[in-house]
C-alpha positions in Angstrom: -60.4 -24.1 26.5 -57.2 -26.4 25.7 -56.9 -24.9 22.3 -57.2 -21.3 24.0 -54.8 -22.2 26.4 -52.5 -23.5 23.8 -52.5 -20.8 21.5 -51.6 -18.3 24.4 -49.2 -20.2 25.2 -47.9 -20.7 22.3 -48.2 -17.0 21.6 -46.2 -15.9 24.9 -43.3 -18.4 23.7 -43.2 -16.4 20.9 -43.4 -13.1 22.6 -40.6 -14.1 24.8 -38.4 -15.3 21.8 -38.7 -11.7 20.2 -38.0 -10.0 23.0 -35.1 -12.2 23.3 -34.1 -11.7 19.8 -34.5 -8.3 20.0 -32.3 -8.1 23.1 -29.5 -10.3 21.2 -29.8 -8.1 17.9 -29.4 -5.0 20.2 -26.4 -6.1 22.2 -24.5 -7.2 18.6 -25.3 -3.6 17.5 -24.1 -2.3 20.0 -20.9 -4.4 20.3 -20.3 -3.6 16.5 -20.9 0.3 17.0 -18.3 0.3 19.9 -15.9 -2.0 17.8 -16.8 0.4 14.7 -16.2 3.6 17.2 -12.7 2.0 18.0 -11.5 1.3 14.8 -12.8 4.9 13.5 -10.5 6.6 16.4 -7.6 4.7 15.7 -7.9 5.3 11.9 -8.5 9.1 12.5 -5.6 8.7 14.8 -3.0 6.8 13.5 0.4 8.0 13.1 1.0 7.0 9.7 -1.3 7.3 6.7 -4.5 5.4 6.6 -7.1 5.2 3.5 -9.9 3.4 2.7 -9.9 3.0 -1.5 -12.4 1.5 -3.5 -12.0 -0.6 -6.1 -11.7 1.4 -8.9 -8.9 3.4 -6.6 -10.9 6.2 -5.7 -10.2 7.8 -2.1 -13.5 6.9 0.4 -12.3 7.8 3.9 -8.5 9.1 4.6 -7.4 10.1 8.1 -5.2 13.1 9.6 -1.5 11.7 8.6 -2.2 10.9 5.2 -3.5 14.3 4.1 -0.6 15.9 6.1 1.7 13.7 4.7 -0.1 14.5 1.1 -0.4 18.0 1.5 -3.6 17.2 0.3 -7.5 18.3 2.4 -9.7 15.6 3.2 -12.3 16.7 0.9 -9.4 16.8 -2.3 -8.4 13.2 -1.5 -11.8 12.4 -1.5 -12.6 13.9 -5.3 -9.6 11.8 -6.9 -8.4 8.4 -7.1 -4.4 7.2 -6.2 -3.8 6.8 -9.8 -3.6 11.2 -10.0 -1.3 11.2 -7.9 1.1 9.1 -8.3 4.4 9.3 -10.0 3.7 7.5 -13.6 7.2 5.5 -13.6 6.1 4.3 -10.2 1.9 4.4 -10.9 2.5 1.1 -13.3 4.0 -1.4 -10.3 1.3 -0.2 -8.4 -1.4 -0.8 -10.5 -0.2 -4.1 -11.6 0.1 -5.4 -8.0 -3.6 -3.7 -7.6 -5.5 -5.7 -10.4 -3.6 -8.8 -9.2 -5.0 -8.4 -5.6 -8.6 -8.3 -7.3 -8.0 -11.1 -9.8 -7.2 -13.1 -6.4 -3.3 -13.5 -7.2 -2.7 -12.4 -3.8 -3.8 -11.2 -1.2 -2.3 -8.0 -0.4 0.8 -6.5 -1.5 3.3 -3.7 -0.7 5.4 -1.2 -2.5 7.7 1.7 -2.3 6.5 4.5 -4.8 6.7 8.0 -4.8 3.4 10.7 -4.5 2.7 13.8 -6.0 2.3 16.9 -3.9 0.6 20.0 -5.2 3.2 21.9 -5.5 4.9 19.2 -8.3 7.4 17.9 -5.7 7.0 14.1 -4.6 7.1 12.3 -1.6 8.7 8.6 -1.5 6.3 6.4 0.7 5.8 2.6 1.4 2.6 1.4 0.6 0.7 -1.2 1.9 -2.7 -2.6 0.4 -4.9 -5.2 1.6 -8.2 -6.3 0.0 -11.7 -6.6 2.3 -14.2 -8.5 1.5 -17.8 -9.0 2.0 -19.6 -11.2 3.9 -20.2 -13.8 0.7 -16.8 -13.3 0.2 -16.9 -10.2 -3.3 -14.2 -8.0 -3.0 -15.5 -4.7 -1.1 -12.5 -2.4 -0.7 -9.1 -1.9 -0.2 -7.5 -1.0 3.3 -4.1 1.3 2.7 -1.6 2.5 4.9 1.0 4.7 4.0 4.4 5.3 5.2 6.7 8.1 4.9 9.7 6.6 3.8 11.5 10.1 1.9 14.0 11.2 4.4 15.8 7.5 4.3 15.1 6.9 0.1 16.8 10.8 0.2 20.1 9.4 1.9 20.2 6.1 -0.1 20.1 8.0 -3.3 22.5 10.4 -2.3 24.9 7.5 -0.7 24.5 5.8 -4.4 25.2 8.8 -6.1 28.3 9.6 -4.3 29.4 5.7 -4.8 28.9 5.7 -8.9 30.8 9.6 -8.6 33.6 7.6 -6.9 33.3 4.6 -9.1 33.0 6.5 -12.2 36.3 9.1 -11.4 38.2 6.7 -9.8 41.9 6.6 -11.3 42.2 2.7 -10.3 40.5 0.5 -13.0 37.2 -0.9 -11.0 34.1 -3.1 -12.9 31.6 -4.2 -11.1 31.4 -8.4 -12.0 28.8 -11.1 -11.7 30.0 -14.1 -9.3 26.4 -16.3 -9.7 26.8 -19.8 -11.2 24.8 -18.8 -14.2 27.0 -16.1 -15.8 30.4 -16.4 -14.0 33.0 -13.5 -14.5 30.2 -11.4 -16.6 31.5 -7.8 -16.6 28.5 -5.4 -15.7 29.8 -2.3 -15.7 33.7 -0.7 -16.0 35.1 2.5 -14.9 37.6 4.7 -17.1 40.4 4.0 -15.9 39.3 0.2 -16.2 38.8 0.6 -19.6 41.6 2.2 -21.0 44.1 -1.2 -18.9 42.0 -3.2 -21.6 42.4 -0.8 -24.7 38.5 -0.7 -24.7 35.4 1.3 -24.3 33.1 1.1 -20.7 30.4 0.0 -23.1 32.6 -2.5 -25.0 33.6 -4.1 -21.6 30.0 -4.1 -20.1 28.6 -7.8 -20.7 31.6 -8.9 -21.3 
């Protein structure tokens, strides 16, 4: 009757300890859903462009702002990978800062590059990547948010172009020069007018 007793026992302990499990697994289930349903509404929501990228670049999930921002449908993003639609000049700083993020150089990086609409026109954003990983620590995915940065890289380049006009027409001699310890006095660039005080070509005067 001991041994009977004992098993029972035994066998309510371990009734009680799965229902306890049970109860614990369901509670962290639900904690991550509601933690999961959080994060999903602020992604959807966000008022700059979110991605989720794999790591081969592809497009997994991509929220409201990005494909407005894009000019792109969810469903498009989703068919294509960054790469397609980036600007090329700009698609090759990206990339490198992408495969060192895998290759565990860093840890995530950030960039100023310019997209490709459908219409052929780009769109000047900051990016910013950040690597996730698993729970044994293998790279899983990228997190991305974009920024739209093309109203302020507009002014800048229009500010610069009016500077060089001015530099470059300028009837005053002007060169731009290098004051760093290294290369003191090294002529980077020369106006005209600059030019013709020293009886020389801009070019001739450049790295002089």
């Amino acid at each position: 009757m001991l041994g009977a007793h004992t098993d029972v026992t035994a066998l309510k302990r371990a009734e009680i300890d799965l229902v306890q499990h049970t109860t614990d697994l369901e509670r962290a289930l639900a904690k991550t859903s509601a933690e999961e349903a959080r994060f999903r509404l602020s992604f959807a929501n966000a008022p700059i462009g979110m991605a989720v990228v794999s790591l081969a670049g592809r497009f997994l999930e991509v929220n409201r702002a990005l494909c407005s921002f894009l000019q792109r449908s969810e469903h498009e993003l989703k068919q294509i990978d960054f790469q397609s639609i980036s600007h090329p000049v700009d698609c090759v700083a990206d990339l490198v800062r992408f495969e060192q993020v895998l290759a565990g150089v860093r840890a995530s990086y950030q960039v100023e590059k310019r997209y490709i609409r459908p219409d052929g026109s780009y769109v000047w954003a900051l990016l910013a990547a950040a690597l996730v990983r698993g729970t044994t620590g293998e790279p899983s995915h990228f997190v991305v948010h974009v920024k739209d940065i093309h109203s302020r890289r507009m002014a800048n380049d229009a500010t610069t172009a009016r500077l060089r006009a001015t530099f470059d027409d300028s009837f005053v001699g002007a060169a731009l020069v290098i004051v760093e310890p290294e290369r003191p006095g090294l002529v980077t660039q020369a106006n005209e007018a600059f030019a013709r005080l020293c009886n020389k070509d801009p070019q001739q005067i450049a790295g002089s």
